[in-house]
C-alpha positions in Angstrom: -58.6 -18.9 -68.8 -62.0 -19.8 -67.6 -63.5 -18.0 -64.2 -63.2 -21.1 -62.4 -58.9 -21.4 -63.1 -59.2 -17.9 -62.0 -61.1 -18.6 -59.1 -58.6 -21.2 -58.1 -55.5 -19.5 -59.0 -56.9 -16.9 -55.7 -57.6 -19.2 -54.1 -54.2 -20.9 -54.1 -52.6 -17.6 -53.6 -54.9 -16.5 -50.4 -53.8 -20.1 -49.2 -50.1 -19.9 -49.6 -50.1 -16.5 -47.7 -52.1 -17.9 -45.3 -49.6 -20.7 -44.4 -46.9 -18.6 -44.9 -48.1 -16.3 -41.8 -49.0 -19.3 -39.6 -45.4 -20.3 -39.6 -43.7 -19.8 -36.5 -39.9 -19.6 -35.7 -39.2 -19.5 -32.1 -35.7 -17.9 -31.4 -32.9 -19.1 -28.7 -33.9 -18.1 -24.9 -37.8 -17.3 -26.2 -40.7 -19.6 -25.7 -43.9 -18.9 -27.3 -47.7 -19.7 -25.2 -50.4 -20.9 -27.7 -54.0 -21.1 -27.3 -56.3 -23.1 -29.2 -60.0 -21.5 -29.3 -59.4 -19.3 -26.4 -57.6 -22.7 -24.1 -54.2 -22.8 -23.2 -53.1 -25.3 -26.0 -49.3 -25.8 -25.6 -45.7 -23.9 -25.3 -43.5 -23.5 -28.3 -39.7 -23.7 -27.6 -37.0 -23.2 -30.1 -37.8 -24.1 -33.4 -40.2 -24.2 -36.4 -43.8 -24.3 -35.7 -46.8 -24.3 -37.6 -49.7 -22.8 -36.2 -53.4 -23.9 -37.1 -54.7 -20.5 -38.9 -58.2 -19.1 -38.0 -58.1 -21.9 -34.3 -54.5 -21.1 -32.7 -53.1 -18.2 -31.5 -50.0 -17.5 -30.0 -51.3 -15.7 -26.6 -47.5 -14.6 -25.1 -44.3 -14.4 -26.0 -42.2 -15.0 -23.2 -38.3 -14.2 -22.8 -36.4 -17.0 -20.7 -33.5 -14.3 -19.7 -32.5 -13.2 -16.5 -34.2 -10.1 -16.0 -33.8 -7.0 -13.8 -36.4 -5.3 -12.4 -35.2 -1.8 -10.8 -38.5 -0.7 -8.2 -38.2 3.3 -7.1 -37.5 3.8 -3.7 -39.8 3.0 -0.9 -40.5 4.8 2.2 -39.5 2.3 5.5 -39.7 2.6 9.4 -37.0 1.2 11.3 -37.7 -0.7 14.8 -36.4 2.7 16.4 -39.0 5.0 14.3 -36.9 6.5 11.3 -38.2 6.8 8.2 -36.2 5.8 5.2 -36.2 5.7 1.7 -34.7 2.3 0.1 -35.0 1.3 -3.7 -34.2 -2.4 -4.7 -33.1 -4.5 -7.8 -34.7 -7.6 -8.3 -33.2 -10.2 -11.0 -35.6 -13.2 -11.9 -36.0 -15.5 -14.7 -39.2 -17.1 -16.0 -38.9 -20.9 -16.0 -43.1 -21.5 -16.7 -44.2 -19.6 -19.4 -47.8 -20.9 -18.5 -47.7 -20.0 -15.2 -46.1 -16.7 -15.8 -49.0 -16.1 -18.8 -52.1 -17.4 -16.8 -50.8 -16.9 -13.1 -51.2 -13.3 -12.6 -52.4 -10.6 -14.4 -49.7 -7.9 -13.9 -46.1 -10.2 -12.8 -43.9 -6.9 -12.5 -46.4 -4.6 -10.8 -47.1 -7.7 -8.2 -43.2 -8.7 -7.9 -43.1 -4.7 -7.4 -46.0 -4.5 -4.5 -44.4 -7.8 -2.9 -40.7 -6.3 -2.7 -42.3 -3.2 -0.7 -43.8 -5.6 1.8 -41.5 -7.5 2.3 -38.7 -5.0 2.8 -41.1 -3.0 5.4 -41.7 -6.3 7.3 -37.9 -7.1 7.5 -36.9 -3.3 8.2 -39.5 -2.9 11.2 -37.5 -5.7 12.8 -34.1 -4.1 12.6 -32.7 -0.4 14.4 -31.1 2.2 11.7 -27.7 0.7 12.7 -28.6 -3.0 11.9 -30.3 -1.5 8.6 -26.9 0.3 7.8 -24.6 -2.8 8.5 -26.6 -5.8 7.4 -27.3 -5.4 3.5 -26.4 -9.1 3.1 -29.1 -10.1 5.5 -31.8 -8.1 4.8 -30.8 -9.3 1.0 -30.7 -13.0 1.9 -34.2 -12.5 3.5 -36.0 -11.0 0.4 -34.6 -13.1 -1.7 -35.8 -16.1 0.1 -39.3 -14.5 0.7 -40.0 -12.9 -2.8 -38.8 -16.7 -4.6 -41.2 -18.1 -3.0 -44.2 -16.2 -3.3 -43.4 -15.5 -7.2 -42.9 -19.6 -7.7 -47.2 -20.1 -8.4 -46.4 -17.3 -11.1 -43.7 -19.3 -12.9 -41.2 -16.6 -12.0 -37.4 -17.7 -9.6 -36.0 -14.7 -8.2 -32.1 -15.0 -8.7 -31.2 -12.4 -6.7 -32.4 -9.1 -4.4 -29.9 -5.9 -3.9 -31.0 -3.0 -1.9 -29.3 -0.7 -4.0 -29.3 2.7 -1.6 -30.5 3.2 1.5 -31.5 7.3 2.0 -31.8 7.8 6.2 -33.3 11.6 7.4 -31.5 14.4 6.2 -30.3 15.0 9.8 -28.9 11.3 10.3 -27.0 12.0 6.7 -25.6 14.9 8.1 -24.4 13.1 11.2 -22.8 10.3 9.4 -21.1 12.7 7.2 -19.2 14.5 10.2 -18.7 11.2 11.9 -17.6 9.6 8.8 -15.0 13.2 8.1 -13.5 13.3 12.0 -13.2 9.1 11.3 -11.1 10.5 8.2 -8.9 12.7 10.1 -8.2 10.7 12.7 -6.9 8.0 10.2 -4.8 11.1 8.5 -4.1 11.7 12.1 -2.9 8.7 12.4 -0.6 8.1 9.6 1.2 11.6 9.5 1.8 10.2 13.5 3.4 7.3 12.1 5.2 9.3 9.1 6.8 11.5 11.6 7.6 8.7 14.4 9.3 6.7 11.2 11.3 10.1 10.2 12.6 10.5 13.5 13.9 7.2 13.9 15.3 7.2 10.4 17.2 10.5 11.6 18.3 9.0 14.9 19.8 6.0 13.5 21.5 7.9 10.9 22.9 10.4 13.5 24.3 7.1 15.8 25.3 5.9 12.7 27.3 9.1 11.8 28.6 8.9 15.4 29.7 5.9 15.2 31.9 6.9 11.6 33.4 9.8 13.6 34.6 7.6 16.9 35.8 4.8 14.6 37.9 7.6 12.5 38.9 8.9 15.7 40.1 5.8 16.8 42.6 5.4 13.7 43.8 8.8 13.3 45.0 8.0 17.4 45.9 4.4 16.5 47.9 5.8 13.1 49.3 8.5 15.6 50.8 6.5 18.1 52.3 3.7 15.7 53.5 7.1 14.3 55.1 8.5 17.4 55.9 4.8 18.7 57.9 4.6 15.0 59.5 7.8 15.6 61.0 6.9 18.8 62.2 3.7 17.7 63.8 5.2 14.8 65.7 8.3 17.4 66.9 5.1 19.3 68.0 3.2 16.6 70.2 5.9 15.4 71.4 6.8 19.0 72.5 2.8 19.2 74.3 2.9 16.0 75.8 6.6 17.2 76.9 4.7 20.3 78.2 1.8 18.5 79.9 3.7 15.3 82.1 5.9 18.8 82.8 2.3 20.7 84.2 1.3 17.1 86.1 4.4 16.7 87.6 4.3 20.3 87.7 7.7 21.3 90.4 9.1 23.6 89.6 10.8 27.1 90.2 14.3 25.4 87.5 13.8 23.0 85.1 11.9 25.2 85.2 15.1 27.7 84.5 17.2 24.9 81.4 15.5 23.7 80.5 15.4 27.5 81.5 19.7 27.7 78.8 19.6 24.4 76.0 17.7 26.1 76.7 19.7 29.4 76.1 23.2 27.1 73.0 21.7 25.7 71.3 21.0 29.1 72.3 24.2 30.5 70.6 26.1 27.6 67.1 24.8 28.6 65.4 26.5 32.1 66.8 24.7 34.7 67.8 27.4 37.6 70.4 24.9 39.4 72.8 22.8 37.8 75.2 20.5 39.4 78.6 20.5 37.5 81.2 17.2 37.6 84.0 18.2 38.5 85.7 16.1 35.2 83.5 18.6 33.4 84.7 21.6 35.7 88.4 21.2 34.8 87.5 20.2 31.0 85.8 23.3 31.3 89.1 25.5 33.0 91.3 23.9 30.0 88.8 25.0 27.5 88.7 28.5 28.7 92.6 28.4 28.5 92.6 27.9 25.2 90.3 30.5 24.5 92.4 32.9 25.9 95.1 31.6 24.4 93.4 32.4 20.9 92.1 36.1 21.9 95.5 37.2 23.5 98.7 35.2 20.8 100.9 38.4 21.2 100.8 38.1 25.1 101.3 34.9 24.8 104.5 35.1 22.7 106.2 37.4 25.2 105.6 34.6 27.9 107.0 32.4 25.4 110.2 34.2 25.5 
């Protein structure tokens, strides 16, 4: 192999590598900025690319993701002169990858500068309580403001957060007590309510339990007095059939005075002090205590026999 084959065969080689590192493959959500001789020449998207060795250049690489920029907090004056310290997210996405290349020199450190503007502009405009309360506006406001100042640089602005707002030391201290009492008048509040619920959970069950004991009041009475009311009817049931079973017998006047003598006996054994005796009764009663005697005294009573 002559120096010239050898020549070439470098040659070759040197070449391949060369085109081998001129090819370019641009991955999803990048875009790639190429210059040609030191001019903006075009923008790669996703893809294979070849670029021109030794003439081209790819000047940026550029992601097309939503991106967060997270600024430190910035000192801000209210409309009533207090100072405090607010920090704010900023997500944007690039949609000109020229612009965003050749617009500005620095994008985050201008997006960066421009948030702490605008957010002193819009805070000097509103009192510590507006500031506290209106997140949403003040968010709306930057979000509008910063979009379209970054729009020359190829750069939309999604979205703007203020993510904490610091007041004084004092003013923290203040809202911490009035946020605690706000607390314990709430647990005020509710152990009220616990306690107002408990009391009428033990009244109703104490009229409820009231009511139980009338209602089984009311029955033992009502089972009483069918009781008694039973009773009586049964004692004058059995006097009737007494009173019929002696009309059926037909009693003589002997045996009717007796039965009379009996009830008389039971009605003087009570505690009546004056009782008025019939005089049927009187001489049943003079017959009876014949008798008697008859029974105590037989031997006298055989010698009047004879």
């Amino acid at each position: 192999m002559g120096p010239m084959e050898i020549a070439l065969i470098v040659i070759g080689i040197i070449a391949v590598i060369v085109v081998i590192r001129n090819i370019r493959v641009v991955q999803q959500a990048k875009a790639y900025v190429v210059e040609r001789l030191g001019a903006y020449k075009t923008t790669w998207g996703v893809g294979l690319h070849f670029k021109v060795p030794f003439i081209e250049r790819v000047a940026k690489v550029v992601s097309l993701k939503e991106q967060v920029a997270d600024f430190q907090p910035q000192p801000v004056i209210t409309k009533d002169n207090v100072t405090m310290q607010i920090d704010t997210v900023v997500y944007f996405e690039i949609t000109d990858p020229k612009l965003y290349t050749y617009g500005i020199e620095n994008p985050m450190t201008a997006i960066e500068n421009l948030s702490a503007t605008t957010l002193r502009n819009i805070i000097g405009e509103l009192e510590l309580d507006q500031t506290l309360t209106s997140r949403d506006i003040i968010n709306s406001k930057m979000r509008s403001i910063l979009d379209e100042a970054t729009d020359p640089w190829g750069i939309k602005v999604n979205r703007v957060e203020l993510k904490n707002i610091l007041p004084p030391k004092e003013i923290q201290n203040a809202m911490e007590k009035q946020m605690k009492a706000e607390r314990e008048r709430r647990e005020a509040i509710l152990r009220a309510e616990g306690e107002k619920k408990s009391a009428i959970l033990i009244a109703e069950g104490e009229k409820e339990s009231a009511i139980l004991r009338g209602e089984a009041k009311k029955q033992a009475a009502i089972l009483e007095a069918e009781g008694h009311a039973e009773a009586i009817l049964k004692v004058q049931e059995a006097t009737a059939e007494g009173i019929r079973r002696i009309n059926e017998a037909a009693p003589s006047d002997a045996v009717i005075r007796i039965k009379a003598l009996e009830a008389f006996a039971a009605a003087a054994d009570g505690k009546a002090t004056k009782i008025i005796i019939p005089s049927e009764i009187q001489g049943l009663a003079g017959l009876a205590e014949g008798i008697v005697q008859a029974v105590k005294n037989p031997v006298d009573n055989q010698e009047i026999a004879q």
